[in-house]
C-alpha positions in Angstrom: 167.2 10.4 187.2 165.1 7.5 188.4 165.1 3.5 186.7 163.2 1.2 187.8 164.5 -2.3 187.4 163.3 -5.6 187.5 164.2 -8.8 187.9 162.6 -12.1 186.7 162.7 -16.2 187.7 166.3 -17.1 188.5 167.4 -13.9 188.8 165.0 -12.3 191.0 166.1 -15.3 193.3 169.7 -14.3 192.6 168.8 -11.0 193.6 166.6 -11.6 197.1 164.4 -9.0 195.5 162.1 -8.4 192.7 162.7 -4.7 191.6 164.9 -2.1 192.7 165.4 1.8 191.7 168.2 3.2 190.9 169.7 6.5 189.4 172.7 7.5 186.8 173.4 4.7 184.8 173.6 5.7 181.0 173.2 2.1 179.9 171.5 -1.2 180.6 174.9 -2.5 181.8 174.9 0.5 184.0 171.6 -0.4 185.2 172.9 -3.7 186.1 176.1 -3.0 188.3 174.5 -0.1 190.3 171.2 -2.4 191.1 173.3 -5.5 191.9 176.6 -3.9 193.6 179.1 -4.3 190.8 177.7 -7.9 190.3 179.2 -9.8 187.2 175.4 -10.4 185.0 175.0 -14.4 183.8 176.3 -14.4 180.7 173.0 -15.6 179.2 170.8 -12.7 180.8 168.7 -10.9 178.8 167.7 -7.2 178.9 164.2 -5.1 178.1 164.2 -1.7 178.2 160.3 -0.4 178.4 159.3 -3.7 177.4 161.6 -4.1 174.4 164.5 -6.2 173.9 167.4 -4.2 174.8 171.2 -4.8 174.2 173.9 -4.4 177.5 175.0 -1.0 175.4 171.7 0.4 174.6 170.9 3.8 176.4 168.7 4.7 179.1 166.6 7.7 180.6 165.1 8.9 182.9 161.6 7.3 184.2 162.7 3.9 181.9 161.9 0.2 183.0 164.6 -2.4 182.4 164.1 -6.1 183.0 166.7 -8.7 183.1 165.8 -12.2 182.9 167.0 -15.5 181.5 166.4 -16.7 178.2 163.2 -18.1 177.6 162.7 -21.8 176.2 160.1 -23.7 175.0 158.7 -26.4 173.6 
């Protein structure tokens, strides 16, 4: 099982790194702790599985893209 995962503006600086792969997570929070280390994820991150919005809970597969980034504001 392969995931790619990416990370956008703060937290790709956060993270050194821009994208990462990484393998058998069954969730987006999953995701999260095996391509950060355990990491705690800002409490105001948000998640996109394949380009969708994506709650921490919601499942993954196999060959999936999941994106965290901050929340977007504008004005």
């Amino acid at each position: 099982m392969s995931i790619q995962v990416r990370f956008f503006a703060s937290l790709r600086e956060q993270q050194g790194r821009e994208q990462t792969v990484v393998s058998g997570a069954a969730d987006v929070a999953g995701v999260w702790a095996a391509a950060t280390e355990g990491a705690e994820p800002p409490a105001n991150a948000l998640a996109a599985v394949n380009m969708a919005y994506a709650d921490w809970d919601s499942p993954v597969a196999d060959g999936d893209e999941v994106a965290f980034f901050p929340p977007v504001t504008g004005g």
